[in-house]
N, C-alpha and C positions, 0 to 999 in steps of 0.2 A: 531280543537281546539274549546273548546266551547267557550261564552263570559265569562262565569265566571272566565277559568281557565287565561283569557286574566288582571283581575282586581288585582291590586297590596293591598296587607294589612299593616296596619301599624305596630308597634314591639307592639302596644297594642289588636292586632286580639283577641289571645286567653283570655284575660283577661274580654276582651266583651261579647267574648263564653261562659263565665265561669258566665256571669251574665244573663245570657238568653238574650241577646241585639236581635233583630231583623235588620238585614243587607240589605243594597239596594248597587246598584250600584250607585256610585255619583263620577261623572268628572274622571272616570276609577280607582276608588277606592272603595273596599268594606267595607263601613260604617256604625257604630251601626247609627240606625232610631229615636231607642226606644227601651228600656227599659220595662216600661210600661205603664203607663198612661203620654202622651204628657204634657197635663195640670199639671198635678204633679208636673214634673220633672219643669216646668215651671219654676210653685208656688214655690220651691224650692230654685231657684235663685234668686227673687224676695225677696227672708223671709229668705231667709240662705245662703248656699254656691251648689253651682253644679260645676261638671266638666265635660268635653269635652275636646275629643279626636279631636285634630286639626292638627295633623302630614300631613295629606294627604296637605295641603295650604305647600307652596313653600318656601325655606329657599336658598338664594343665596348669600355668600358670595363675595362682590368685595373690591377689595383692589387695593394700589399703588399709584404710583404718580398724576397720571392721574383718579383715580378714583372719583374722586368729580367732574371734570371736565365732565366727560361723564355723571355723573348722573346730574346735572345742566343743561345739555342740552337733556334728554331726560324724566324728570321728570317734574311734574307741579308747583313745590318750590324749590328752592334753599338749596343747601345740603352744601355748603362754611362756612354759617356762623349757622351752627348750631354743638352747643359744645357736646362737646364727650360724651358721656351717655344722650345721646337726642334723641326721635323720633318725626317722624314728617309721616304725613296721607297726601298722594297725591294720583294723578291718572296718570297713562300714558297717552298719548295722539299722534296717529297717526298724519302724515304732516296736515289731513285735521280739527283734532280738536277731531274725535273718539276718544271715551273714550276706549282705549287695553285693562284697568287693573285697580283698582285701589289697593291700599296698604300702608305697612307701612315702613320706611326706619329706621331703625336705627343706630346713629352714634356712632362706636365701639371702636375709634382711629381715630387720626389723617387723617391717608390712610386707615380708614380702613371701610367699612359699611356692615350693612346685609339688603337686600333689604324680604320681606313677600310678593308674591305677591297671586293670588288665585290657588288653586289645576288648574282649568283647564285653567288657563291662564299661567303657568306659561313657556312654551316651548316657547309662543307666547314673553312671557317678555324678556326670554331670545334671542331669534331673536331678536326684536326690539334694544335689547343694543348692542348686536354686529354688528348691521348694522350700528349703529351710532358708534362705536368703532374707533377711526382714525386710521391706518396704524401707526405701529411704536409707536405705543402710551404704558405708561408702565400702564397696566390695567390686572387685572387677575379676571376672574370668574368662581367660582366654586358653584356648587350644589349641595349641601349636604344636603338635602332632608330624603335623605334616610338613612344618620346617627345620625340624630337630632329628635327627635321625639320632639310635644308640648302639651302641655296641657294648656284650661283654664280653670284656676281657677275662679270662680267670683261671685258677689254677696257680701249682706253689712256684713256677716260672715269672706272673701274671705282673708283679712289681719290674723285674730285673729288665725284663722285655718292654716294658710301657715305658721304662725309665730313660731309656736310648731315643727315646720321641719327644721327650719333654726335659725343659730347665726346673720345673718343680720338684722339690722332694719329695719324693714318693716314699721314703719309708716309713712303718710302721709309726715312727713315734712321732713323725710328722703328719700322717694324714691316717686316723685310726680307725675300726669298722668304724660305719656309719658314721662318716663325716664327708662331708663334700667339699669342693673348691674348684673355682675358677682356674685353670692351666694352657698354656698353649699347648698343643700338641700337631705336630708336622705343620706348623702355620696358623692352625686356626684356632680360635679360641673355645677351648670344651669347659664343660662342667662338667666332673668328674666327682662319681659316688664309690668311696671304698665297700659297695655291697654286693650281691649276686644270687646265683639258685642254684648254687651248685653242690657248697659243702664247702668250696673251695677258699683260697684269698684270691682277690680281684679287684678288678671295678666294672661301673657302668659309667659307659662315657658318654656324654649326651653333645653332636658337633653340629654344626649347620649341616642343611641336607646336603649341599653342595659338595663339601669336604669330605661327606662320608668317605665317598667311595678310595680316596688317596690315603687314608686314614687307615683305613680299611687294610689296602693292600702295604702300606708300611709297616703291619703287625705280623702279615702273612710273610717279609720278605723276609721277618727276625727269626721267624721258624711258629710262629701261632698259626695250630690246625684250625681249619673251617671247620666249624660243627654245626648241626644243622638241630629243626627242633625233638626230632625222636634222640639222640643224643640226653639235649637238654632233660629230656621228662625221665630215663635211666638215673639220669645225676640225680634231677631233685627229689628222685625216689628214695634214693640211697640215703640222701640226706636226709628223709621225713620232712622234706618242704611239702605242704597242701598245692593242689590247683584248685582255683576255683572251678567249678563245674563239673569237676571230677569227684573231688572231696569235699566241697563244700558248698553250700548254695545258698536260698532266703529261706531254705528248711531244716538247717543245720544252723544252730548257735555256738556261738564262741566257747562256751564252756563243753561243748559231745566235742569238739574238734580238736581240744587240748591248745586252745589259745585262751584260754584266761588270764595268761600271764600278760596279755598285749590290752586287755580290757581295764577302763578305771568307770565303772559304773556311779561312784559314787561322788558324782555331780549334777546339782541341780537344773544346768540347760542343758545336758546331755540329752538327746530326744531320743537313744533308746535304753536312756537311764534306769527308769521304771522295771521294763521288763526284766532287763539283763537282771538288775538286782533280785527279781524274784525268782528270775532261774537258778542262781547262784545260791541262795541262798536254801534253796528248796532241793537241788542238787537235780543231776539228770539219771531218766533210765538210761541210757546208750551212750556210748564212749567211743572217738577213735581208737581203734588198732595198729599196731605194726603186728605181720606175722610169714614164719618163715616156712615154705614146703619142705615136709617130709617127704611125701610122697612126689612121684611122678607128673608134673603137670603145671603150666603158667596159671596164676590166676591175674583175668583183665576185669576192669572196670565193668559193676552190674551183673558180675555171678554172684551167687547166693550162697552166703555161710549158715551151715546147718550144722544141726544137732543131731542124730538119727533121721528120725523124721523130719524132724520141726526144720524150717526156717527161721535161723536166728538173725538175720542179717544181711549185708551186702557190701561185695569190694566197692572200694571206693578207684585206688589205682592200682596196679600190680605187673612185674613183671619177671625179666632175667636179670639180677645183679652181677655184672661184670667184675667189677671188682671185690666184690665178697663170694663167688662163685655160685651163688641160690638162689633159687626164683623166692621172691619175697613179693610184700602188698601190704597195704590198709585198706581198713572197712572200718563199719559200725556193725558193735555188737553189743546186746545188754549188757548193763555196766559190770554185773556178774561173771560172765567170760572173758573179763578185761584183764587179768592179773596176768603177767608174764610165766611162761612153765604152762597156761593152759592149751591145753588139745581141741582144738576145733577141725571143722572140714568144707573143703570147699568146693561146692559141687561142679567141676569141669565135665563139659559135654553128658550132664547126665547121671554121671560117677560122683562119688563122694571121693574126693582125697584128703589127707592127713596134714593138719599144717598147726605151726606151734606160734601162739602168740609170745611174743619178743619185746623188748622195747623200744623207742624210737626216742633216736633217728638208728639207722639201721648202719650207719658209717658217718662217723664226726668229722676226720678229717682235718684239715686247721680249722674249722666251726667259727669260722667269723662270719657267716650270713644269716639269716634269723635271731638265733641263740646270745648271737655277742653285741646284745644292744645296752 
């Protein structure tokens, strides 16, 4: 069996095909790349509306008695007191403080939640909640994944354009970041998250797989450009959104990664309660960075930030910011070199180049994704 025939597609493949999308393998899914011109599609979300096909990321419903209680003790915030058509942005975190995952919870009901965690993380999510699962306990989860397709909408178009599809009130004061609800949309019934990775305002629409694809193409007919995922990872760069696996992983704790603020360690069933606390409290050597080239040269994921000699460090992501005109990145680097104004360098092909640590996010934008919870 080849690897190809090994890669799962989502209910919007053909529709991608149908756009000339260019497809990679990503976290065992075959996903449009691009379109065509990366920067474009960019520019697009920035100035108007783009969408992206985000079905391959993890959809797990958990429900029951006992369901808040398990995620309260395996999430890095509290899911008790947050009211129903609410989400909220954590990370998981093994017993030692490793960041497993990070994601979005949303509360659906009472008993009721949908947890979004990442396409290649999500087997590992689901492990993790069933080891911590008590015996006896009333807890159900299921994966539906693969019946729910999502789409993001986004950008400062991303209301005005969704609004022509649906009887719901979409504005601001009616459905604000991070709040969800039930809507029709071209027929079918979605769930819809005012969240994203882009910087942008949007949502994420979650619709039967079946609908996707009419859904889909009723966004495109409004004037929303296809964007594919190299698009997407320009955006969340600009924004200082983390990826897992890029920036972050079970060897990176929430506090080097500058999510502390998404962390409440200071609860008794929390099961990486312990740790977190003594990292916290003990502080870290190494810190995420934002930082901007002076000199000539991309830095990508896994070159090595140096001091003369020394290696101090390593990109985490990096690229060409289309909208702010610079090639920018993050890395880790001792907490020392972490102060914006400092001068680092980033060794491309061999060369040392010049690059100025900045602060993050590197373009706010309307800043309702992360930041506005």
């Amino acid at each position: 069996m080849s690897c190809e025939a090994t890669l799962r597609r989502t209910p919007l493949y053909d529709v991608h095909a149908s756009l000339g999308a260019r497809f990679v393998p990503f976290a065992g899914w075959e996903m449009p790349v691009q379109y065509g011109s990366i920067l474009e599609e960019a520019r697009s979300v920035r100035s108007g509306v783009g969408l992206f096909d985000v079905s391959h990321m993890g959809r797990l419903e958990i429900s029951g008695t006992d369901a808040a209680n398990l995620l309260n003790s395996t999430l890095s915030v509290r899911v008790d007191n947050l009211g129903v058509g609410r989400a909220r942005y954590n990370v998981i975190c093994d017993s030692s403080g490793g960041i497993i995952d990070d994601c979005i919870v949303y509360r659906r009901g009472r008993e009721r939640f949908l947890l979004v965690p990442n396409a290649s993380n999500t087997d590992a999510v689901i492990e993790w909640l069933e080891e911590w699962t008590p015996d006896g306990s009333d807890v159900s989860m299921k994966n539906v994944t693969a019946d729910v397709a999502m789409i993001a909408c986004q950008g400062p178009e991303a209301e005005e354009t969704l609004q022509r599809l649906t009887d719901f009130d979409l504005s601001i004061s009616n459905l604000r970041p991070f709040r969800g609800r039930t809507m029709t949309i071209c027929g079918a019934s979605c769930y819809v998250g005012r969240t994203g990775y882009t910087g942008e305002d949007g949502f994420e629409i979650m619709a039967p797989s079946d609908d996707a694809p009419a859904l889909w193409q009723g966004l495109v007919d409004l004037g929303a450009a296809a964007c594919g995922l190299a698009a997407r990872d320009v955006l969340r760069l600009e924004a200082g959104l983390l990826l897992h696996g890029n920036d972050m992983d079970t060897s990176i704790n929430p506090y080097e990664a500058g999510l502390g603020r998404f962390v409440e360690p200071d609860r008794e069933a929390y099961v990486a309660g312990k740790a977190l606390r003594q990292i916290r409290d003990e502080g870290t050597a190494r810190k995420m960075i934002g930082f901007a080239m002076e000199g000539r040269g991309i830095a990508r994921h896994g070159y090595k930030i140096v001091d003369g000699e020394s290696t101090i460090g390593e990109v985490s992501s990096g690229g060409p910011s289309p909208t702010l005109d610079l090639n920018i990145g993050m890395g880790y680097v001792p907490t020392e070199y972490s102060e914006p104004g400092t001068r680092i360098e980033i060794e491309i092909r061999g060369r040392p180049v010049v690059a100025q640590v900045t602060d993050l996010p590197f373009y706010a934008g309307s800043n309702v994704s992360v930041g506005a919870l």
